[in-house]
C-alpha positions in Angstrom: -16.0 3.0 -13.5 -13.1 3.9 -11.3 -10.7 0.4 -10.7 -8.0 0.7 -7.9 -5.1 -1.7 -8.6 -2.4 -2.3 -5.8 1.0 -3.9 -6.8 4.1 -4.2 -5.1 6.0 -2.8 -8.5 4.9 -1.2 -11.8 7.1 -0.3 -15.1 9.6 0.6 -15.4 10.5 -1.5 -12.2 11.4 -5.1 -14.7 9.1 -8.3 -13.7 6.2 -10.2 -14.7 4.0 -8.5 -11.8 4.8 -5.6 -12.9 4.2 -6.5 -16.4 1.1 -7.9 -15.5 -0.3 -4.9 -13.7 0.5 -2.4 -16.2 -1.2 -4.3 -19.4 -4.4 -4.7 -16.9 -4.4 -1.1 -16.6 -4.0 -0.9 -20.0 -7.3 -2.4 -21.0 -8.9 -1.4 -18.3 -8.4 2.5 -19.4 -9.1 0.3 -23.2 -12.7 0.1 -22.4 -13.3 3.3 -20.9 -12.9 2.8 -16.9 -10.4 4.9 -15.2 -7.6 2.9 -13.4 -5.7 4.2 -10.4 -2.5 2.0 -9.5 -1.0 1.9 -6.4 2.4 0.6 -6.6 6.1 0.4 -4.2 8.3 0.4 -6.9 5.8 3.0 -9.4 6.5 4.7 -12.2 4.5 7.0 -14.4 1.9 6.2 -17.0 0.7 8.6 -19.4 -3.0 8.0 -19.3 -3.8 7.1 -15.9 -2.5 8.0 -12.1 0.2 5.9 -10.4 0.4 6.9 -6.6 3.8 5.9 -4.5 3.0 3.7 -2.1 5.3 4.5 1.3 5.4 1.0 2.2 5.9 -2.8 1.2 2.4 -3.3 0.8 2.8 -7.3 2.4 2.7 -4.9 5.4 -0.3 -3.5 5.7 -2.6 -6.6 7.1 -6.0 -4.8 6.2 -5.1 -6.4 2.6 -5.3 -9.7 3.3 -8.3 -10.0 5.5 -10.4 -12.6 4.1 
């Protein structure tokens, strides 16, 4: 299964968000699903893809729709 995960940061950006988001990638991949993060403040991963993002992602209202 393919997982998207969108955070405002990811490693090696410091925080417990960021934290968060990279050890529930990491068991995600664990288990043999493919995670995809998209993250402002990215950095690289060795195992799966981390896309930029070009803007604070608070931004973009589609997100929050309920």
């Amino acid at each position: 299964m393919r997982v998207l995960l969108v955070s405002d940061g990811y490693p090696p950006t410091a925080g417990g968000l960021e934290s968060h988001v990279q050890r529930l990638a990491r068991y995600i991949h664990s288990v043999g699903h493919l995670p995809t993060v998209v993250a402002v403040d990215g950095g690289q991963s060795e195992a799966w893809e981390v896309i930029p993002a070009s803007t604070v992602l608070s931004r973009v209202p589609a997100l929050f729709l309920n």
